[in-house]
N, C-alpha and C positions, 0 to 999 in steps of 0.2 A: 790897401785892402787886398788887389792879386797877390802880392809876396806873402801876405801872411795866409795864406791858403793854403792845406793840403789837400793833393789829389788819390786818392786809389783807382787806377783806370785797370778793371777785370773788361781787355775789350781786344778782340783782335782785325786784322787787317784792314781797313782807312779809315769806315764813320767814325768810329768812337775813339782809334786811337787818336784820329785829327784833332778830336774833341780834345783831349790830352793833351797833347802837341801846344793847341793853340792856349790852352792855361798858363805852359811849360813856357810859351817866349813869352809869356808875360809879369813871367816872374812865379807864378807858385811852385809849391814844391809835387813833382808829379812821380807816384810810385807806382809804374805798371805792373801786376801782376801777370807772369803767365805761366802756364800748364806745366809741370816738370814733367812730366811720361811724353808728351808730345814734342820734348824741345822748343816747346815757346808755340810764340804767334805763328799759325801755318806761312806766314807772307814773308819771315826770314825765307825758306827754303825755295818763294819764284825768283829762282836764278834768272837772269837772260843766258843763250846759249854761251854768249862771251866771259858770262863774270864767273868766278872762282867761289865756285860752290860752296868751299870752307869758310867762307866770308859772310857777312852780311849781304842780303839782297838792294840791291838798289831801292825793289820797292820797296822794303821794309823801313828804310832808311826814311823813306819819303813823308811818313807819318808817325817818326820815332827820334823825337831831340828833345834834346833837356832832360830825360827821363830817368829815372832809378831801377833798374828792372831785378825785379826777386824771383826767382822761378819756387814754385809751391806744387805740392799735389795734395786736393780738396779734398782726396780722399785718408789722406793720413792726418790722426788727430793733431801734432805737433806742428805739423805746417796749417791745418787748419784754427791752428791756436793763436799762431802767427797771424794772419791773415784777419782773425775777428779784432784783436788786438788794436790793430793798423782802424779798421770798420769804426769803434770806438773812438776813435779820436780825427777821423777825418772828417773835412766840410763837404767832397762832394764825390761821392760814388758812380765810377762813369762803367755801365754792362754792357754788353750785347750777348747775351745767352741765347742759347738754343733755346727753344720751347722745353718747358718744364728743368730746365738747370737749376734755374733758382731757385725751385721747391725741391728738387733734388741733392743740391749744396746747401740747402735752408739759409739762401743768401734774399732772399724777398724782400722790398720795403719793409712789409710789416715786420718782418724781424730784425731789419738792418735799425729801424726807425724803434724796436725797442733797447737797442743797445747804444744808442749814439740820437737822440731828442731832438736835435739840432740838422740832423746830415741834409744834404738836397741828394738823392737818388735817381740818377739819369740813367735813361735806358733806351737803346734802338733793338725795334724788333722788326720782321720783315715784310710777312702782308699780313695785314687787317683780317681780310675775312677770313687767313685759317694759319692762323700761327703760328701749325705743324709744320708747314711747307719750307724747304728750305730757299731761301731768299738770295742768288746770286743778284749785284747789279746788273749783270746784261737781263735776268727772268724778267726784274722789273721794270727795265728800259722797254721790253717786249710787253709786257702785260698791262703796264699803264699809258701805252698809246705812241711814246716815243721814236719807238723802230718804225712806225706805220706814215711817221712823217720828216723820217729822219733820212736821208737821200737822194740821188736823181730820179725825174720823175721815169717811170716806165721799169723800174730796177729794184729787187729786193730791198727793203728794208736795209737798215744799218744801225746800229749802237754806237753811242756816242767814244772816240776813243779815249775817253778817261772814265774813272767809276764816277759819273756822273750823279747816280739816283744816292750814293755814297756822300761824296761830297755836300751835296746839296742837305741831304738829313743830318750831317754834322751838322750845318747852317741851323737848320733847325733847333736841333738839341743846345748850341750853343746858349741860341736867343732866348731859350725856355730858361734855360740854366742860371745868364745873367737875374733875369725877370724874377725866378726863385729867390736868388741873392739879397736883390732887393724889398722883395715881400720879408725875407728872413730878418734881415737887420730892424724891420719894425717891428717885428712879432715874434722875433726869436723859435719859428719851428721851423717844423722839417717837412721839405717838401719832394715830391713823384714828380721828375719831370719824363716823359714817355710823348718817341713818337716811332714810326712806323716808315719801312722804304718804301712802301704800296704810300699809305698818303702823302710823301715827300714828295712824289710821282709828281699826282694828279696836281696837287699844290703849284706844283713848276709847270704845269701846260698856261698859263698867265693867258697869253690873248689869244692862242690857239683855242682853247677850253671857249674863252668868248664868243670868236669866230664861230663855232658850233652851236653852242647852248643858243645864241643871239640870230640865227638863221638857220641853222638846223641844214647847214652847208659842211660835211665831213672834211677836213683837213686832207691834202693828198703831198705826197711828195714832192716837196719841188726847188732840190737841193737848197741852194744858200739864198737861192730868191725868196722875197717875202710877199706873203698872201694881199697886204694891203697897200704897198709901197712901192713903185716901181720909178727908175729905175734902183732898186738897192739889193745888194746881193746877188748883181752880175759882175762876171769877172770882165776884165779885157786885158788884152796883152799890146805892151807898146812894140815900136818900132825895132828894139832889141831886145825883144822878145821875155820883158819882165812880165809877170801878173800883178794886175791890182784887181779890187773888189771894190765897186762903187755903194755909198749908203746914201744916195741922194734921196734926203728925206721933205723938202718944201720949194714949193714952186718956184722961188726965187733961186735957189741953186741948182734949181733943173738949167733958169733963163740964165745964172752965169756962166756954167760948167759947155752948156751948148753954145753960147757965143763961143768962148775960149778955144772950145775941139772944130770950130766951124761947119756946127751942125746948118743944114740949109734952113732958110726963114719958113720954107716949106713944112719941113718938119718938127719946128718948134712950134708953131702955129697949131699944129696938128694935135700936137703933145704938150698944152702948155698947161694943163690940169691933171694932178696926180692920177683921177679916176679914168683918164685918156691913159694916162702912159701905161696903167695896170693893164689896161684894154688892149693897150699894141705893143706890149712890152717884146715883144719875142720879136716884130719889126724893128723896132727901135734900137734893140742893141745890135743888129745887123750895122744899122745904122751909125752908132756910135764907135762898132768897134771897127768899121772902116776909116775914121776919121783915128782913134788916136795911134789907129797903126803904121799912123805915118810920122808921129810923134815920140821921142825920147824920154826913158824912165825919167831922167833927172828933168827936163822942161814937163812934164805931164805933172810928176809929184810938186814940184818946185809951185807952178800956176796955181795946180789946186788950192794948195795950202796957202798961199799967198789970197786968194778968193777965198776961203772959209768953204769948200767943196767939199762932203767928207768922202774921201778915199784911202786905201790901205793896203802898203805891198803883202801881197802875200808871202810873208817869209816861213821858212824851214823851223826848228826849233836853235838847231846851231845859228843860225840869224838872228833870234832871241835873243841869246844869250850873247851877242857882241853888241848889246846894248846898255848901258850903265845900269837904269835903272833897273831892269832884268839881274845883271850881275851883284849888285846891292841887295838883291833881294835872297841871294843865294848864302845856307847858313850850312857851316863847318862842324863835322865831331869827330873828334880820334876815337874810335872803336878798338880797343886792343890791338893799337899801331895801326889798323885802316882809316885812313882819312875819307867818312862819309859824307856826304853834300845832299842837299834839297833845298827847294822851294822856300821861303817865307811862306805862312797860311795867312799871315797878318798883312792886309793891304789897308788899314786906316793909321790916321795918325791923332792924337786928343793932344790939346794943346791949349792954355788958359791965357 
């Protein structure tokens, strides 16, 4: 069913191309459209200050495999003749237009859906409540609550460092997209899949959003620790001065992980109920990180894991990637002789 699919992706820099991307390793045929007067997707030209400008951008690369790319201008009839052509005979139209492009390239459902009966119509636009606004991810990481609980406590704000509110609304779109697929096969029409980076937002505050609506307690910053859990999301550093990040999430691996570090009976006692540790969490990693600092990365990770403890070095991204399954997930394309690399977007596997 994906190989026999054509895509026309009119989308530029991560949500929608992702969207693309992720059809593209799955076999369909994906033909991105982009701007001839602009030279493409503005996200070929973020260079990093290292790469070679004449080249493809890394980012670009990131959210750009398998694909076909035609460069068109919407404004000339023969490329726009092109382009409807393509509309016609494609299963699923992936946009992200500015406010008003669509009525202005008279690329709109209504009109995509009367030339092509069958198409699914996907579209990410920015915020809801005023759809003029231009919609960077960091705007929205800011505007839907993210930066206000995204860092150390006592300390500005921070944005997530990847285009999070991006990724995530590809997430989105994808799932609408399947979901159309399958309404289509039984009913053979054509469906609007539409969603928005302002609701992708809120969608993703998951038990932060609880935490409030459910106590009417504002979420504060309080970097990697978490509101409900403690000890999870402190760090400690061992005796050779590795970091790891504790996620002890139930009372039993509180009582093995403290035996192990030789926490005193005093203070497990003290602390042997989640709703204690939350309480004296800020004594407690005093406490803990005294003890495993006298212990080595390799007997600290070795133990835990051996106990079912969860713990997790903090590595670098070059530390990532000296990891197989990391490496395996990294995919190849010759670009007019540059060899491009990125990410897999695909982390599941189907299997009968």
């Amino acid at each position: 069913m994906i190989k026999n699919l054509k895509i026309i992706e009119i989308s530029s820099v991560l949500a929608g191309p992702s969207v693309g991307m992720f059809f593209a390793e799955l076999g369909a045929e994906v033909i991105k459209i982009e701007n001839k007067i602009t030279d493409g997707d503005i996200t070929r030209k973020w260079h990093q200050p290292m790469e070679n400008s004449e080249k493809q951008s890394a980012y670009f690369s990131s959210a750009n495999w398998g694909k076909k790319h035609i460069f068109l201008d919407f404004n000339n009839s023969s490329d726009k003749k092109k382009l409807i052509n393509l509309v016609k005979v494609t299963d699923i139209l992936i946009t992200n237009f500015k406010h008003g492009d669509a009525e202005k390239f008279n690329l709109t459902y209504k009109f995509c859906k009367s030339i092509n009966d069958k198409i699914i119509y996907a579209k990410i636009e920015g915020f809801k409540t005023d759809p003029k606004r231009v919609a960077f991810d960091a705007i929205i990481q800011a505007e839907t609550g993210f930066m206000s609980i995204n860092g150390e406590s006592g300390e500005q704000g921070v944005k997530m460092p990847v285009a999070m509110m991006d990724i995530l609304a590809a997430h989105q779109l994808k799932e609408g997209v399947l979901i159309a697929l399958l309404k289509r096969k039984e009913n053979n029409k054509a469906y609007c899949v539409s969603t928005t980076l302002e609701e992708t937002g809120y969608a993703s505050l998951a038990n932060q959003a609880s935490n409030y609506l459910m106590t009417n307690v504002v979420p504060k910053k309080m970097g990697s620790l978490h509101p409900n859990i403690a000890p999870y999301g402190e760090k400690v550093i061992t005796k050779d001065k590795v970091s790891f990040l504790l996620a002890i999430g139930t009372d039993k691996q509180f009582l093995r992980f403290s035996s192990f570090i030789g926490l005193s009976k005093k203070s497990i006692s003290e602390n042997k109920s989640n709703k204690k540790r939350v309480l004296n969490r800020a004594e407690l990693i005093k406490k803990i990180q005294k003890r495993v600092s006298q212990i080595s990365a390799n007997e600290f990770s070795t133990n835990c894991i051996k106990l079912n403890i969860p713990i997790g070095k903090i590595n670098t991204i070059e530390n990532v990637f000296e990891n197989n399954v990391a490496r395996n997930m990294i995919l190849e394309e010759n670009v007019n002789g540059q060899i491009t690399k990125r990410v897999s977007g695909i982390a599941f596997k189907i299997t009968n």
